[in-house]
SETOR-777020 format. One record per residue (C-alpha): x, z, y negated. Coordinates in nm, 4 decimals. Last residue first. Example, Ala and Ser with C-alpha at 12.3 -4.5 7.8 and 13.67 -1.06 7.14 Angstrom:
// SETOR-777020
xx->1.3670	zz->0.7140	yy->0.1060
xx->1.2300	zz->0.7800	yy->0.4500
***
This chain:
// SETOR-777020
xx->2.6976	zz->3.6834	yy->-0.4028
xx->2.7309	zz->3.3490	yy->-0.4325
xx->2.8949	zz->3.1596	yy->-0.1878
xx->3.1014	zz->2.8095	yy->-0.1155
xx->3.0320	zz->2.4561	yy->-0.0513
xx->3.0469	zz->2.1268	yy->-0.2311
xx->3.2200	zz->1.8722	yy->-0.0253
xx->3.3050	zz->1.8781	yy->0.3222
xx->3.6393	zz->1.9185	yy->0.4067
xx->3.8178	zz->1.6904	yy->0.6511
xx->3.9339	zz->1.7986	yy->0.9975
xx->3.6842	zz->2.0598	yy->1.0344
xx->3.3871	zz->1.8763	yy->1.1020
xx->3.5226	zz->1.5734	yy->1.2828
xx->3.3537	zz->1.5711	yy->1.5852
xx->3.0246	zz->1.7594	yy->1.4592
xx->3.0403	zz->1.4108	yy->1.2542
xx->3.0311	zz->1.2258	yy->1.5378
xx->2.7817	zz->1.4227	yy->1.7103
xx->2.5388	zz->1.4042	yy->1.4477
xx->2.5858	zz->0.9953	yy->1.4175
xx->2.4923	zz->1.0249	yy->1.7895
xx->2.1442	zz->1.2450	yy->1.7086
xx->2.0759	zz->1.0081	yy->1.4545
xx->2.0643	zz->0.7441	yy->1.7239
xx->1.8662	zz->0.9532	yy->1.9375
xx->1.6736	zz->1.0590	yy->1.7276
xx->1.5282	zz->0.7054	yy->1.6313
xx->1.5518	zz->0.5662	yy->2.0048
xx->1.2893	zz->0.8686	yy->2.0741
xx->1.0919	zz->0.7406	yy->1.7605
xx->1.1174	zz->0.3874	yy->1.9295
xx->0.9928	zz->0.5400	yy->2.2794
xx->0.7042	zz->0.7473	yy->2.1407
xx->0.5814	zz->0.4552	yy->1.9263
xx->0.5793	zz->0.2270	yy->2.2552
xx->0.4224	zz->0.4888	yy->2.4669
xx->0.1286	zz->0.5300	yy->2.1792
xx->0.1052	zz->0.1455	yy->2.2037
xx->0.0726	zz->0.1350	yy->2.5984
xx->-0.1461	zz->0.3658	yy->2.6022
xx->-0.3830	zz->0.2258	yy->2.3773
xx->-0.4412	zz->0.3383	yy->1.9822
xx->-0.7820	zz->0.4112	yy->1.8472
xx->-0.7473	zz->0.7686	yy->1.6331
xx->-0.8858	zz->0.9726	yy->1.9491
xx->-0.6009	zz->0.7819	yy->2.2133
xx->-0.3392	zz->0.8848	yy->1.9832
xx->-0.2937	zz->1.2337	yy->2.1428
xx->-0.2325	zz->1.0545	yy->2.5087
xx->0.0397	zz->0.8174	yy->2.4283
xx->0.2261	zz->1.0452	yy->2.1288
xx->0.1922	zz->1.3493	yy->2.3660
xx->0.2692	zz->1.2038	yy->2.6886
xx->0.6225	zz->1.0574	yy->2.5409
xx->0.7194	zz->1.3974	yy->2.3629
xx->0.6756	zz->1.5455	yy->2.6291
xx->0.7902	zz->1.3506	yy->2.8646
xx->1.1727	zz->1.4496	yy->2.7544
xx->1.1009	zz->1.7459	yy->2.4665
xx->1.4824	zz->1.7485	yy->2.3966
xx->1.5618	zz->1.9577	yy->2.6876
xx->1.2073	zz->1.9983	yy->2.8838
xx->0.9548	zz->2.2717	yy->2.7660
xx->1.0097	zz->2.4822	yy->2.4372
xx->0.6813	zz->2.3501	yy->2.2757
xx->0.7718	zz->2.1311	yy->1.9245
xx->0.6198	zz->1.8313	yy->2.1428
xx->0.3160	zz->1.9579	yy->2.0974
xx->0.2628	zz->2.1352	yy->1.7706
xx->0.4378	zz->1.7420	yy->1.7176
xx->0.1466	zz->1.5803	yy->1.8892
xx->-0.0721	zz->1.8207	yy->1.6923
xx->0.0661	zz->1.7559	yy->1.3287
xx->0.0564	zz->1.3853	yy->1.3729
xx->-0.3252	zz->1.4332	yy->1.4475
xx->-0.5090	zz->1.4576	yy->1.1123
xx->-0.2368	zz->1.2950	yy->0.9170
xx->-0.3015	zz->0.9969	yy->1.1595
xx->-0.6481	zz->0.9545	yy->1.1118
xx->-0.5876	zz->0.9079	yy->0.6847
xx->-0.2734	zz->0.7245	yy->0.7782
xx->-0.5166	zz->0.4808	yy->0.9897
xx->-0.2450	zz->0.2827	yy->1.2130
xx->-0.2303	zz->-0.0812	yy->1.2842
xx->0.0414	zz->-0.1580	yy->1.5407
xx->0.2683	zz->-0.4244	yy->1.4694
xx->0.5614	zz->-0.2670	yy->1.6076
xx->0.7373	zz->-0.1977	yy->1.2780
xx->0.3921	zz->-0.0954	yy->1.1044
xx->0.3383	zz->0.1724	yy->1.3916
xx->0.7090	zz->0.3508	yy->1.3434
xx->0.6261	zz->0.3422	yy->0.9573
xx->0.3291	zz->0.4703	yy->1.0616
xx->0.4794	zz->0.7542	yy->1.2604
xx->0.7338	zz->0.8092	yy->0.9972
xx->0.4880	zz->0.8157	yy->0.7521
xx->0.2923	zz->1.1175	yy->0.9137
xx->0.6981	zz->1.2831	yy->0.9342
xx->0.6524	zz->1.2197	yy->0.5745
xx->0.3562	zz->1.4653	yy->0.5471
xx->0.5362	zz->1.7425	yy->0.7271
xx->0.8341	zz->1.7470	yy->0.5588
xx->0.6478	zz->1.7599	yy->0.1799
xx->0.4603	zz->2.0068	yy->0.3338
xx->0.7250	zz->2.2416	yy->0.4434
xx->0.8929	zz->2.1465	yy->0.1020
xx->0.5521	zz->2.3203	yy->-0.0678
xx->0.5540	zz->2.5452	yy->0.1838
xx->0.8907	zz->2.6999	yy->0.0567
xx->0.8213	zz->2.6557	yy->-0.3137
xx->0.5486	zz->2.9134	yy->-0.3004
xx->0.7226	zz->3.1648	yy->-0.0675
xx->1.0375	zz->3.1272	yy->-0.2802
xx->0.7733	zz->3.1570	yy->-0.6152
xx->0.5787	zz->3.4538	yy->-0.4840
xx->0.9025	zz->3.6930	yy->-0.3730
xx->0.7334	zz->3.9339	yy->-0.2222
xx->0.7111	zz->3.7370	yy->0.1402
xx->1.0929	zz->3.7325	yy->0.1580
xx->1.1490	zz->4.1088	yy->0.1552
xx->0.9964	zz->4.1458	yy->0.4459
xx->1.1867	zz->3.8351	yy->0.6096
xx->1.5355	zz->3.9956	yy->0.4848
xx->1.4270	zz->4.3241	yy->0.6706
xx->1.3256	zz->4.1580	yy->0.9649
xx->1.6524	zz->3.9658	yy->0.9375
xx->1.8793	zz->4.2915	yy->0.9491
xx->1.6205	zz->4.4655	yy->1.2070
xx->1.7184	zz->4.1432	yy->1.4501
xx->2.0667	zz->4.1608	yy->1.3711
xx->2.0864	zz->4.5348	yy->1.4486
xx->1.8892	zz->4.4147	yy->1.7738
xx->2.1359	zz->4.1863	yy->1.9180
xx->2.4485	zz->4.4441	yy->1.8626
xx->2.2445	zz->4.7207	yy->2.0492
xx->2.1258	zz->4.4945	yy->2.3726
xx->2.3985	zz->4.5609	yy->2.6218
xx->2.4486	zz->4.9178	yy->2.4715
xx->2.0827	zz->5.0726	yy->2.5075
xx->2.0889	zz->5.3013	yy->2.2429
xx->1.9635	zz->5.0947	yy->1.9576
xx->1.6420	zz->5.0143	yy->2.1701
xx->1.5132	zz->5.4048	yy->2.0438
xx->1.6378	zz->5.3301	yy->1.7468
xx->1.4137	zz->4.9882	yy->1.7330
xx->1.0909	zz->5.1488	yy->1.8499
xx->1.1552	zz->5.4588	yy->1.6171
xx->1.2586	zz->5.2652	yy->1.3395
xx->0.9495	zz->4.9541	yy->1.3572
xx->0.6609	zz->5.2352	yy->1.3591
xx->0.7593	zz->5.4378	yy->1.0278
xx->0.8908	zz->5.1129	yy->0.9411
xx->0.5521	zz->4.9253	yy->0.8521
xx->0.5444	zz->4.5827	yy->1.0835
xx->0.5175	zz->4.3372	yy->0.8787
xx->0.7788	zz->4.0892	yy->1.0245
xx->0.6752	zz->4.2209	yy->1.3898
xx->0.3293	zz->4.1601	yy->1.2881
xx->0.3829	zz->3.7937	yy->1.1274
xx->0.5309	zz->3.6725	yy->1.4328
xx->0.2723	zz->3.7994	yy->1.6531
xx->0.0629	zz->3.6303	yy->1.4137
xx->0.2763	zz->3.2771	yy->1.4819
xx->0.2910	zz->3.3337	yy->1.8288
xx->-0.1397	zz->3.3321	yy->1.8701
xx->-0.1709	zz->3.0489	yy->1.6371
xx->0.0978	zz->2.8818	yy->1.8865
xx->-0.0845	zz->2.9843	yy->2.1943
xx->-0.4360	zz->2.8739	yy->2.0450
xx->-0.3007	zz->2.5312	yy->1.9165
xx->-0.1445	zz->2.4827	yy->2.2797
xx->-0.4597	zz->2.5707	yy->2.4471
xx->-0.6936	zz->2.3678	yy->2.2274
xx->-0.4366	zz->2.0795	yy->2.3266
xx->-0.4443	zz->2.1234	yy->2.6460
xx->-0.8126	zz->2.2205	yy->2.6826
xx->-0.9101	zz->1.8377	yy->2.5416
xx->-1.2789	zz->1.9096	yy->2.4669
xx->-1.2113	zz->1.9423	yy->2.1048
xx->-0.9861	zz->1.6293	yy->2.0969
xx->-1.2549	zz->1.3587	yy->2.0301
xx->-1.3744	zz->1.6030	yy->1.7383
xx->-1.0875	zz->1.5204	yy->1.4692
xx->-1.1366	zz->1.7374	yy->1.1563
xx->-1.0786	zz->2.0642	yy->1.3458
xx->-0.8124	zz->1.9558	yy->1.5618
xx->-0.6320	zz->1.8294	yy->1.2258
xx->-0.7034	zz->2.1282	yy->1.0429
xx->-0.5426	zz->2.3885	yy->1.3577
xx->-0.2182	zz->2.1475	yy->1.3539
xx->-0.2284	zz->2.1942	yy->0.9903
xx->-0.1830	zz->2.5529	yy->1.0095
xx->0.0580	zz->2.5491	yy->1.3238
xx->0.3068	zz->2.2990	yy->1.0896
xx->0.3121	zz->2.5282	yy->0.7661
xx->0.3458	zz->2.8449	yy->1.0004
xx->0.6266	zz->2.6404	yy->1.1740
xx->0.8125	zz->2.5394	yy->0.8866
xx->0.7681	zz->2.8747	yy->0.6882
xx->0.9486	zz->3.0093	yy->1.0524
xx->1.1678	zz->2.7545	yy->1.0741
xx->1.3035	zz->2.8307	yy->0.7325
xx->1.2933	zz->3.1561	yy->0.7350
xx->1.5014	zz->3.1825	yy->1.0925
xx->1.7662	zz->2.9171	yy->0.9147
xx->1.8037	zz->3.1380	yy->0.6262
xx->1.8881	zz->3.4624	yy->0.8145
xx->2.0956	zz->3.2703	yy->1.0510
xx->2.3320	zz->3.1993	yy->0.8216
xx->2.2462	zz->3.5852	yy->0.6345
xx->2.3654	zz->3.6873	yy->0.9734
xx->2.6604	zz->3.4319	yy->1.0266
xx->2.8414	zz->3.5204	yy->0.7206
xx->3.1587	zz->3.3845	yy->0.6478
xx->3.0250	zz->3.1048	yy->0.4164
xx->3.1748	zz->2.8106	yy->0.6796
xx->3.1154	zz->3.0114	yy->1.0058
xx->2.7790	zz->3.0615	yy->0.9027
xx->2.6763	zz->2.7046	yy->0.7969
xx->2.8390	zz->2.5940	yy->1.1603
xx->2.6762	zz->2.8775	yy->1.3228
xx->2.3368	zz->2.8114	yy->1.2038
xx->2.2993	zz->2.4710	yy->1.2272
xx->2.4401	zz->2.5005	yy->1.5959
xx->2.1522	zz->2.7528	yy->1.6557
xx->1.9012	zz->2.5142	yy->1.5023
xx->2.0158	zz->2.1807	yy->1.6461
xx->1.9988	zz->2.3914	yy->2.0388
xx->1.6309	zz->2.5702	yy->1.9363
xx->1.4896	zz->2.2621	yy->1.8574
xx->1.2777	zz->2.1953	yy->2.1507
xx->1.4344	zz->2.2977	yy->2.4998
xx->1.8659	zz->2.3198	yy->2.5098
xx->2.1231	zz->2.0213	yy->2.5543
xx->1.9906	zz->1.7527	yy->2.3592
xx->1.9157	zz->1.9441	yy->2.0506
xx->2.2513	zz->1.9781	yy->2.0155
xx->2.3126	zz->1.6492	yy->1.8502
xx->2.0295	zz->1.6760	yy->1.5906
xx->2.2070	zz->1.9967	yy->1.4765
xx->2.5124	zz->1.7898	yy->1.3804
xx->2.2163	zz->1.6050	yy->1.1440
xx->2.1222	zz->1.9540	yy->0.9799
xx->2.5148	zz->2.0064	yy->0.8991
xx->2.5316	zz->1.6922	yy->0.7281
xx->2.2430	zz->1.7536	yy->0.5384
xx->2.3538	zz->2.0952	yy->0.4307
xx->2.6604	zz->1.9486	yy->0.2974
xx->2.4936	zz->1.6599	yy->0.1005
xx->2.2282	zz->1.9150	yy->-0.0417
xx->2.4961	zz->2.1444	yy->-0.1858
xx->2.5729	zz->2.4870	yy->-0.1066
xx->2.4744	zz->2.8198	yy->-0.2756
xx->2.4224	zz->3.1665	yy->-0.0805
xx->2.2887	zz->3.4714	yy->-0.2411
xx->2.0236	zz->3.4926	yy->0.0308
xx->1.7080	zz->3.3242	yy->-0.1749
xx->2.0230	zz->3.0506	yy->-0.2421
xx->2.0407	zz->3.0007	yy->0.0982
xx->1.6339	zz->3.0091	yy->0.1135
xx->1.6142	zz->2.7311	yy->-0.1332
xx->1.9132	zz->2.5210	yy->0.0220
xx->1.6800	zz->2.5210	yy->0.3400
xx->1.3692	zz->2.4139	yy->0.1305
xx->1.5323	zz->2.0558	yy->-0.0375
xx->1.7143	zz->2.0715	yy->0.3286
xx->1.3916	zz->1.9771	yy->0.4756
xx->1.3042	zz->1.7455	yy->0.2559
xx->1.6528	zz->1.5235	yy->0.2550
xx->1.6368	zz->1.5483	yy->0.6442
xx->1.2851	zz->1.3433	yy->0.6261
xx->1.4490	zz->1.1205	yy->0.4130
xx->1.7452	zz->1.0096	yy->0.5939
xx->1.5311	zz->1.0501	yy->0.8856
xx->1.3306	zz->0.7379	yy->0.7667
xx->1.6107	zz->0.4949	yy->0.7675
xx->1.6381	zz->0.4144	yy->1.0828
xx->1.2642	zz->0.3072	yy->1.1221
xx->1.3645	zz->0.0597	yy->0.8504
xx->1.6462	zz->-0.0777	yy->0.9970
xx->1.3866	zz->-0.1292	yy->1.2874
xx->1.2164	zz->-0.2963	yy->1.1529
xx->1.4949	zz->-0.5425	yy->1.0359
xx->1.5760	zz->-0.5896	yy->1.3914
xx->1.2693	zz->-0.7161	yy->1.4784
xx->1.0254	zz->-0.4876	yy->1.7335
xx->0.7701	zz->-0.7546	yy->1.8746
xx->0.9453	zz->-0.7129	yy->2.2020
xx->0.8532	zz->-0.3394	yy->2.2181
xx->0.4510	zz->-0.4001	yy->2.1827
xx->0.5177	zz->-0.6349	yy->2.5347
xx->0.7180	zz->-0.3761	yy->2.6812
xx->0.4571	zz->-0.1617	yy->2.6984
xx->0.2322	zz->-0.3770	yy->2.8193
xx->0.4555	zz->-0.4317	yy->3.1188
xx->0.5096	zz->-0.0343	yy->3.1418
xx->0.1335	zz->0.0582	yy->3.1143
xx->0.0341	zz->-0.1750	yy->3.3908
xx->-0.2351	zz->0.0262	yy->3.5400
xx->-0.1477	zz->0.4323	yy->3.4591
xx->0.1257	zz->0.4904	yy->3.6716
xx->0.3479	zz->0.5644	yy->3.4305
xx->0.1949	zz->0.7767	yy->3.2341
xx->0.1690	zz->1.0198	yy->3.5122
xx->0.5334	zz->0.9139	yy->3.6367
xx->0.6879	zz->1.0179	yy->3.2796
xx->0.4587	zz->1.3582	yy->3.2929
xx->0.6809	zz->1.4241	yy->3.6239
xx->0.9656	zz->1.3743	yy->3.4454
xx->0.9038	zz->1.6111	yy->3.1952
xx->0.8115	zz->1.8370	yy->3.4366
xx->1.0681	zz->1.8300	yy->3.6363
xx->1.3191	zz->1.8600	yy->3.3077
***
């Protein structure tokens, strides 16, 4: 959180940021913002399109409508933990408590961030490369570099052959405190090496990764068009996939600063101000946090009606 903060104040005291600022805000109309509502009805549509995929990859079948009620309760926790680890553990509980399963629950959900995340890191690394004004910024060639470096590790404990993954894991097995956590852990490495030889899952999982990641571009512009500021979508593909490499970083609880400094400082390259960045940052932070509400609402009455269209397959 002090650090978020603190990035606040650096932004903050750049000239007369926050008067500007609030100058781009005022020409926000209420029917723009509809619009900017709107968008995460969309963007929660895709990513469920490759969540139900890897359910059903694990023997599990629920319908779209349910799963995107469940991913918009998971909007609600992000608030209390660093990135999106809170909306994905909830996520994960909730789906596994309802199919009586929380490993392959959490089975599904670790796939799905993970193809996410690979998908994401990849075009992070494309948009640094196409975009020169950034390849002297060491902050965001750092955090490109830390996540490419994550991601293989990643990959390496996934593919790691078990002649070398038994030992090291038996060997963990005996520790009590830690025994139950790790069983889990060789369960879903076993469910994520069996994942990559399936061709059309793998396929059909980036595909939906991309899908996600290309409108969260048009939620930026979208954002852009509603303040009247012009955006190159061309530009913007290039580095909407850093700033969010960026903001995805387990910092401050719900990426507070981060997510601010990122959008104000990583637009800079594609001909934005300050002030305009910091005006997209703080309408898109309006955005979840509005859809985070409706999440907690209907966390609140989860269980006291039944949601439609649910059940297993095994």
């Amino acid at each position: 959180m002090i650090i978020g903060l603190a990035l606040i104040a650096l932004l903050l005291f750049q000239g007369d940021i926050w008067r500007q600022t609030t100058s781009i805000l005022m020409e926000l109309t209420l029917g723009g913002f509809a619009v900017v509502l709107l968008v995460p009805v969309v963007l929660i549509w895709a990513s469920c399109l490759k969540w139900r995929l890897l359910l059903r990859y694990r023997g599990i079948d629920m319908s779209l409508i349910s799963l995107m009620l469940y991913y918009t309760m998971g909007y609600f926790f992000n608030n209390f933990l660093p990135s999106s680890v809170g909306g994905d553990v909830a996520r994960s509980y909730l789906v596994g408590r309802r199919i009586g399963s929380q490993t392959e629950s959490l089975a599904a959900v670790v796939l799905e961030r993970l193809v996410g995340l690979l998908t994401l890191v990849g075009l992070a690394a494309i948009g640094f490369a196409l975009t020169p004004a950034l390849h002297d910024n060491l902050l965001v060639a750092g955090s490109i570099a830390i996540m490419l470096a994550g991601c293989a590790v990643l990959m390496a404990l996934i593919w790691m052959p078990d002649p070398v993954a038994r030992p090291m894991l038996g060997y963990i097995d005996t520790v009590p405190l830690v025994r139950r956590p790790i069983r889990k852990i060789e369960g879903m490495r076993r469910a994520m090496g069996t994942f990559w030889g399936r061709p059309r899952i793998v396929g059909l999982s980036f595909l939906y990764s991309l899908l996600y990641h290309l409108l969260t571009v048009v939620n930026i512009y979208v954002t852009g068009w509603a303040l009247g500021v012009d955006l190159d979508i061309v530009s913007l593909s290039a580095v909407a996939p850093i700033i969010l490499v960026i903001a995805a970083l387990p910092t401050t609880p719900g990426g507070i600063g981060v997510w601010e400094w990122a959008f104000s400082v990583l637009l800079l390259p594609i001909g934005t101000g300050l002030e305009q960045g910091l005006a997209i940052a703080l309408v898109l932070r309006a955005q979840l946090s509005i859809t985070s509400l409706l999440g907690g609402v209907l966390y609140l009455l989860d269980g006291r009606a039944p949601i439609p269209g649910q059940g297993a397959v095994r």
